[in-house]
Every structure is written in structure tokens, then in C-alpha cells.
C-alpha positions in Angstrom: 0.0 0.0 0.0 2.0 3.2 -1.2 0.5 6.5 0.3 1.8 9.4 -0.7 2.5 13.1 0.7 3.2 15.1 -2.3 3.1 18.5 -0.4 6.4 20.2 -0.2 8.7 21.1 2.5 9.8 24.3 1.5 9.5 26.9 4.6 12.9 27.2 6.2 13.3 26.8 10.3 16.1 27.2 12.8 16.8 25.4 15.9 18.6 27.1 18.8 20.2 25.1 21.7 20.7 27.4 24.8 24.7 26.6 24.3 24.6 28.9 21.3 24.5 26.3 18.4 22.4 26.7 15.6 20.9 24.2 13.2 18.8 25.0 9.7 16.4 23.1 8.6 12.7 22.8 7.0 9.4 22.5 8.6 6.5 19.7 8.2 3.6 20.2 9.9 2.1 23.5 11.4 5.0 26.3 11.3 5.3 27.6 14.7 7.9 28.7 17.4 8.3 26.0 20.1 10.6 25.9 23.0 11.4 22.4 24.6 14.2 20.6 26.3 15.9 18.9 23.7 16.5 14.5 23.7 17.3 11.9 21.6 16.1 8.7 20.5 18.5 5.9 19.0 15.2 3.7 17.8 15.3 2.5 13.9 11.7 1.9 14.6 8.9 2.7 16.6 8.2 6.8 16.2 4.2 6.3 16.2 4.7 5.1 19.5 7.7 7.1 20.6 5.4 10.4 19.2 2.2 9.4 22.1 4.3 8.4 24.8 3.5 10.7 27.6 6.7 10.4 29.2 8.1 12.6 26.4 5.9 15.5 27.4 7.0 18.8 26.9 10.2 17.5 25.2 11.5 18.0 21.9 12.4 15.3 20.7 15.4 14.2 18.2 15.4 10.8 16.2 19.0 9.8 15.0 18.0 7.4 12.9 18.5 9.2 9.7 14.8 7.9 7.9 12.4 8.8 9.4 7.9 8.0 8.4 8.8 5.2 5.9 5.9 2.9 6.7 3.3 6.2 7.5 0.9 6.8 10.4 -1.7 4.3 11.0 -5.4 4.8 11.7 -6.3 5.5 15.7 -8.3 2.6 16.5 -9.0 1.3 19.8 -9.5 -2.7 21.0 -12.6 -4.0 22.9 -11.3 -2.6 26.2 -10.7 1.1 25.0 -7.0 0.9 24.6 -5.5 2.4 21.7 -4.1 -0.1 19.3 -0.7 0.5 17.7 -0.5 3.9 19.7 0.7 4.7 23.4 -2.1 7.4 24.0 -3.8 9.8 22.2 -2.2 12.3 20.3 1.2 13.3 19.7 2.9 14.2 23.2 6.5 15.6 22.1 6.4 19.5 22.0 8.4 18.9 18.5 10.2 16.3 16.6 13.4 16.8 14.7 14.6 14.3 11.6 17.4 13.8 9.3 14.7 13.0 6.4 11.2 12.8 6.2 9.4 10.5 3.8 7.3 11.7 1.9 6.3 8.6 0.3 5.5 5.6 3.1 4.6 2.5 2.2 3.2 -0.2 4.8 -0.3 -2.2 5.1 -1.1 -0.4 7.9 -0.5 2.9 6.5 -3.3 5.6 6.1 -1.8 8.9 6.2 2.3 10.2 6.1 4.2 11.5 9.5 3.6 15.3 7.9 0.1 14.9 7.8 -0.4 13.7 10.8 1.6 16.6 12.5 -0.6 18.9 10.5 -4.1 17.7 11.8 -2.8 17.5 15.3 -1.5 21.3 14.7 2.2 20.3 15.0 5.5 21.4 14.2 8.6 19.4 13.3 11.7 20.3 11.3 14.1 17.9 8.8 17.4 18.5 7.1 19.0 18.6 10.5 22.5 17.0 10.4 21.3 14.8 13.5 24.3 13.1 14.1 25.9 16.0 14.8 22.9 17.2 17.1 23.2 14.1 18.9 26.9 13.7 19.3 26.9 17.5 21.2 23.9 15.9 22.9 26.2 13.2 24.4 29.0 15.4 25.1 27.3 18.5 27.0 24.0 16.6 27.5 20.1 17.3 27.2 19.4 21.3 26.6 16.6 23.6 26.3 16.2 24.4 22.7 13.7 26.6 20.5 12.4 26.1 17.0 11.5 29.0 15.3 10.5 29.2 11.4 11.6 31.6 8.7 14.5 33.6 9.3 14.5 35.6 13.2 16.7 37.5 14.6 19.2 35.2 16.5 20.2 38.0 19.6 16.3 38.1 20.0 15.9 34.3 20.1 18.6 33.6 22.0 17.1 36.4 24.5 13.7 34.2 24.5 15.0 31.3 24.8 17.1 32.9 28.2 14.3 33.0 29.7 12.0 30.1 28.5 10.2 27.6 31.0 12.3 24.4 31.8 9.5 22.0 31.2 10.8 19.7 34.0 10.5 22.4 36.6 6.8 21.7 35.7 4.6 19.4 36.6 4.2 18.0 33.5 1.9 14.9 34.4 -1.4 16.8 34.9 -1.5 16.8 31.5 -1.2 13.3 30.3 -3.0 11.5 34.0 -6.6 11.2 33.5 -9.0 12.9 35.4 -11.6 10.8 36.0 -11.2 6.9 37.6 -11.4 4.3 34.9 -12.5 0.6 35.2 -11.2 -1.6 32.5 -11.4 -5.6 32.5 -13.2 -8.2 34.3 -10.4 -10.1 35.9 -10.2 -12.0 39.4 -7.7 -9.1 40.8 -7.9 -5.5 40.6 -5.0 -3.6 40.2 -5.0 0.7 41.1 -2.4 2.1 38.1 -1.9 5.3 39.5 -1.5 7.3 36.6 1.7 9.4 35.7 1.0 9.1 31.6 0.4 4.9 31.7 1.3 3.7 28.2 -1.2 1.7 26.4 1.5 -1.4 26.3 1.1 -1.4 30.0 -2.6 -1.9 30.4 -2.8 -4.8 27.5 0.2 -6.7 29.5 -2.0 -6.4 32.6 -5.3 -7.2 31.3 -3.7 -10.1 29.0 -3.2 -11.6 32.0 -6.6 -11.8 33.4 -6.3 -8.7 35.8 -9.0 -5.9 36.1 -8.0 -2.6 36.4 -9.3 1.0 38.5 -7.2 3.7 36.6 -7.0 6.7 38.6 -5.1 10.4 38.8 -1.7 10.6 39.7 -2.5 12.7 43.2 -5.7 10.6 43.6 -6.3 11.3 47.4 -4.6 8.1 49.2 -8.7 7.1 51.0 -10.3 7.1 47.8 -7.7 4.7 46.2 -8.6 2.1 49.0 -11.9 2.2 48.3 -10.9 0.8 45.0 -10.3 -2.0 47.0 -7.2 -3.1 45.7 -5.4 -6.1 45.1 -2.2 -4.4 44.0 -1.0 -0.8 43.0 1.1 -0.1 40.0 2.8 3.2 39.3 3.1 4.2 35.9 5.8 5.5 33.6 5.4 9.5 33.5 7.2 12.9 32.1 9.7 14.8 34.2 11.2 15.3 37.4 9.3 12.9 40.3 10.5 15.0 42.7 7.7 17.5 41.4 5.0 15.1 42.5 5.0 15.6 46.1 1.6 14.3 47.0 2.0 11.2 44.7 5.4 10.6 46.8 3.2 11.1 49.6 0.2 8.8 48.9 3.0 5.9 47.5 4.2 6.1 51.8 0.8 6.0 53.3 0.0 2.5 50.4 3.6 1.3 51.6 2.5 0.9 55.3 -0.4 -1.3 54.1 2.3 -4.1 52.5 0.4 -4.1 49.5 2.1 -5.4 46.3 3.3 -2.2 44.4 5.1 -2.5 41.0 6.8 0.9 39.4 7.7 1.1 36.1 9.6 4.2 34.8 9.0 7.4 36.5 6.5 4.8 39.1 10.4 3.4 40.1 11.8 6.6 40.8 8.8 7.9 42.9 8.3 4.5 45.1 12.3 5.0 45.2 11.7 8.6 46.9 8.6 7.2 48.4 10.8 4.5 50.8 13.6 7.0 51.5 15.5 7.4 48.4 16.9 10.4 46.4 16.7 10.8 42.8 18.8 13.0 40.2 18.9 14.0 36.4 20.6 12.4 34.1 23.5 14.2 31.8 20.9 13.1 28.4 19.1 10.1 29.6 18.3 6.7 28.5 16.2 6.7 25.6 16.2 3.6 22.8 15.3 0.2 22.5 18.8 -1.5 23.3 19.4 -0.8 26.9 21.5 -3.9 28.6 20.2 -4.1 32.1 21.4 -6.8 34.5 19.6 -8.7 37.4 21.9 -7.9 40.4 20.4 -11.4 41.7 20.9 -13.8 39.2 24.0 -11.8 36.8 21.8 -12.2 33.5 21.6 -9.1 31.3 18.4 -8.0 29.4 18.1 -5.7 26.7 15.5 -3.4 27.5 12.9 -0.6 26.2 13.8 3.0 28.0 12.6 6.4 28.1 13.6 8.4 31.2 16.0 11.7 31.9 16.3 10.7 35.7 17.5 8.0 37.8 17.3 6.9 41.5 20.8 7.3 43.0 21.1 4.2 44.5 23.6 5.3 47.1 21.1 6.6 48.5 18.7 3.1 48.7 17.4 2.7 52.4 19.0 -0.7 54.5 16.0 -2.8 53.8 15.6 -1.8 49.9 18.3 -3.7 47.1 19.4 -2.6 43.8 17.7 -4.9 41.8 18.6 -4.1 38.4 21.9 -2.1 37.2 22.6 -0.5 33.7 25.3 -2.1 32.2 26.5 0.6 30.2 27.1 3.2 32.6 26.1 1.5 36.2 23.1 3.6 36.9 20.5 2.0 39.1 17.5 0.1 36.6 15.6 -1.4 39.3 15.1 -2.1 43.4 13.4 -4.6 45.2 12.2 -4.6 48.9 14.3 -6.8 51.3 11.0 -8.4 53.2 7.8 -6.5 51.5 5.9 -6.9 48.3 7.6 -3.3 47.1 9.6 -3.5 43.5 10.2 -1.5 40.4 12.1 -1.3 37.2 13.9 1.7 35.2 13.0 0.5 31.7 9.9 -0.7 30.4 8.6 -4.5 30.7 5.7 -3.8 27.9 8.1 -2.6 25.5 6.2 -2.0 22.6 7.6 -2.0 20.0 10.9 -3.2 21.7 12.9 -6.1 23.6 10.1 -8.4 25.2 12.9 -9.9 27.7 11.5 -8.8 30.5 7.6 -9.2 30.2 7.3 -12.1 32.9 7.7 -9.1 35.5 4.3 -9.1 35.1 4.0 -12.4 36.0 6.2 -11.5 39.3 4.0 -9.0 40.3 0.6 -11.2 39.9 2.6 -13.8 41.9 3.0 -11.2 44.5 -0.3 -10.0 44.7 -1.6 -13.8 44.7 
């Protein structure tokens, strides 16, 4: 199935990194000025569902893979339980997206409308003809920035002014925006699991329900009462955007749900705030972890994983609490991927189990939490 985007890319665009460096490119999409903090992905595949994951809120986002929208968009279509199919939520979370190339001709089964006119009807604004391999090589070296897109030709003095003084979208609390506001029940399963959620991926809920759970969706600073009335089974805290430390009454409701030893999984973000939650300290990462290769080993066992990530903090795990382990480790640069209670039902991991599309390695931590709960 060929489907085509004939419309041309001819309206020139400049990105500005707070250091001073300058890119030129063109825009697709909805020409606008957007500010951002600048990260990159290393996925060949996978941008539909790196463009709705939540966790990239307020982020402008870099791909260095150099082709980028060569099997399309497909529709938004959601499965008997109301989860979107093929899509991690609904509608494109990054602030902006930055390519190499953008094709302008997909071709893919599944395919019913090119990356540029997605962006269009969701009122979006990327840029290609960025030399992203440079981008992402001064991203490694002097690490995630706040950057500004800005179309047509501005005056650089006045857009470096702006940028000066733009909003760092992680001193923000970023998750109002993607948690729902309104409790969900979804399934008919034997156990109910409360996902408090920080921007839960779709992937997430179809592991859970796949395994014959029910689920009571709720808001990330759901009052810690109402959550038992859920009457839970087990809590999971969901992957999220920025910095956890933000979410002070999440942090708080995760303590009061410790003290009744329920199970609790965390997956993402949910690992760093049931990490501050039991006494931990958290801190930012130089450019993160994003990409579909991350080695993570068991601390336990020794074996390694390769693993699914998105995530511009860690827990510092010198900071883990007597009765809490380092579960897993990264085995790139030795930043903490996991921890595990000593005698409770508490654990979480760094990366992401559902990995979709991705490394399906470590999906049986489902299974691990169900066998906690029963």
C-alpha cells in the first residue's frame, strides 16, 4: 500500500540550543515557534509510538535514525477494552520532533496517512534537514538542553534572548497533563490492580489485562482514602514525564500505600517515585536513556536484558534505604535500573517490561507481580 504526501517542505526553520548552536532546517507540519528541552532517541523503529508516549511531554524530541515515516501513520483505533491499538495514548505528546529526512512517500499495510500529515491535523510542528548526528553527538557530550524552533529567518540575539528565559518544562509538573481525570475501570479479571496514573502507556494496560487482571485507573494525586476504596489487590505506578520529585503528593500517597504491604510495581517514572517514596533520592541524568537497546542486568541472578527506555532521571542508588536492594543495574554506565524490597511486596524497574515496539525480555515481571499479589 503506497500512500503518498506530495506537499512540499519548502519553509525554512532554525533550531537554537541554549549553548549557542544553531541548526537549519525545513518544517513539516504547522510552522510555529516551540521551546522544549531537547533528547534523543536511538530507535530505527517505533516513532508512532515514541510520538504518544507521555513520558516525552514537553520534550522535543530528536530521532538519530537518519529515515524517518517510511511505513506512514496508522489509523487511531482502539481494542474491545478502549486501549488504543498500535499507539501509546492519544495524540502526539513531544512538543516537536526533529529528523534527518522525512518521507514523503510511506509505504506499509497499515498505512493511512504520512508523519507530515499527521503533524498537520494534530496542529504540529517538526523540522528535517538537520544533520542529526551531529545534534546528537553535542547531545552526548554537553548533555540534554533547552532548545527553540522558530520558522523563517529571526533574529538570533532576540531568540537567544527568549530562549534565556523560556520555562524548563521539568521544573513543571508535567503529568497533569497526560493523567486522566476521572477513575477508569477496565477488565473483568479476578484481581484488581489501582495504576496510578503518571502518563500509563497503552502497552502497560494490554500486559496487565492479558493476564486476566482488572484494572481502576486513577489520577496521579488521587487522594490516598479514595484509592482504597478501590479495594485493591495491587497498585502499579506508571511510567510518566519529568522530574518525580515534582509530585510531592504522589510521593506522599505511594508512603501512606507502603504501610499497608500491599504489592506495588513501578515502572519508569513509578520506580523513581516508590524510590523517593521508601527514603531514596533521585537526580537527572546528563541526556538520559532513551532507545530500544538498553542492557540491564539482574543484580540477583547476573543475567543481562536488553531493554525498552525512556527516562531523563535515575534513583541514586547510594542513596537506597538498609531494607531496599538494587535490583537491576545499567550495564552501560552503572546507573541504578531497578530495586526490590528486602522483606515486603515493594519493587520496580527503570526501563519498560511492555516494551512495545521493543525487547520483550522482561515481560514475565508481570507475571512476578501477579505472583506477589496472589
Amino acid at each position: 500500500m503506497l500512500n503518498s504526501d506530495t506537499k512540499k517542505h519548502t519553509q525554512e526553520a532554525v533550531l537554537l540550543l541554549e549553548d549557542g548552536t544553531s541548526f537549519k532546517g525545513k518544517i513539516f507540519g504547522v510552522p510555529k515557534k516551540i521551546f522544549g528541552e531537547v533528547v534523543f532517541n536511538t530507535g530505527m523503529v517505533g516513532y508512532v509510538e515514541a510520538l504518544t508516549d507521555p513520558s516525552y511531554t514537553g520534550q522535543i524530541l530528536v530521532s538519530s535514525y537518519p529515515l524517518i515515516g517510511n511505513y506512514g501513520v496508522p489509523n487511531y483505533t482502539l481494542d474491545e477494552n478502549g486501549i488504543p491499538m498500535n499507539f501509546e495514548s492519544k495524540g502526539i505528546k513531544v512538543v516537536s520532533y526533529i529528523v534527518s529526512e522525512l518521507c514523503r512517500h510511506p509505504s506499509h499495510g497499515a498505512c493511512a496517512k504520512s508523519l507530515n500529515t499527521w503533524f498537520t491535523e494534530e496542529e504540529k510542528c517538526g523540522i528535517e534537514g538537520i544533520d542529526t548526528r551531529m545534534l546528537v553527538k553535542l547531545l552526548r557530550e554537553r548533555g540534554s538542553m533547552m532548545g527553540v524552533i522558530c520558522p523563517e529567518n529571526p533574529d538570533m540575539n532576540e531568540l537567544a534572548s527568549e530562549l534565556k528565559t523560556a520555562t524548563n518544562p521539568n521544573d513543571e509538573d508535567l503529568v497533569t497533563d497526560v493523567s486522566t481525570k476521572e477513575v477508569k475501570h477496565i477488565g473483568r479479571g479476578n484481581k484488581n490492580i489501582v495504576i496510578i496514573d503518571c502518563g500509563v502507556k497503552a502497552g502497560i494496560l494490554r500486559s496487565l489485562l492479558e493476564r486476566h487482571t482488572r484494572l481502576s485507573v486513577v489520577p496521579y494525586d488521587y487522594p490516598f482514602e479514595k484509592i482504597l476504596e478501590e479495594e485493591p489487590d495491587g497498585i502499579l505506578i506508571s511510567n510518566g514525564p519529568g522530574d518525580p520529585k515534582v509530585l510531592k503528593k504522589t510521593i506522599s500517597n505511594v508512603k501512606k500505600l507502603a504501610a499497608t504491604k500491599l504489592p506495588v510495581f513501578g515502572i519508569c517514572l513509578g520506580n523513581q517515585i516508590l524510590s523517593l517514596a521508601l527514603g531514596a533520592d533521585t537526580y537527572k541524568l546528563k541526556y538520559g536513556h532513551r532507545s530500544q537497546n538498553q542492557p540491564c542486568k539482574d543484580v540477583f541472578s547476573g543475567r543481562t536484558y536488553i531493554t525498552t527506555q525512556n527516562h531523563g532521571y535515575a534513583v541514586n542508588k547510594k542513596t537506597l534505604p538498609k531494607d531496599v536492594a538494587e535490583w537491576f543495574v545499567n550495564a552501560n554506565d552503572g546507573t541504578n535500573e531497578g530495586i526490590k524490597h528486602k522483606s515486603l511486596p515493594f519493587f520496580s524497574v527503570q526501563f519498560h517490561p511492555e516494551a512495545m515496539p521493543g525487547p520483550e525480555d522482561t515481560k514475565y515481571l508481570f507475571d512476578e507481580f501477579l505472583r506477589a499479589i496472589k
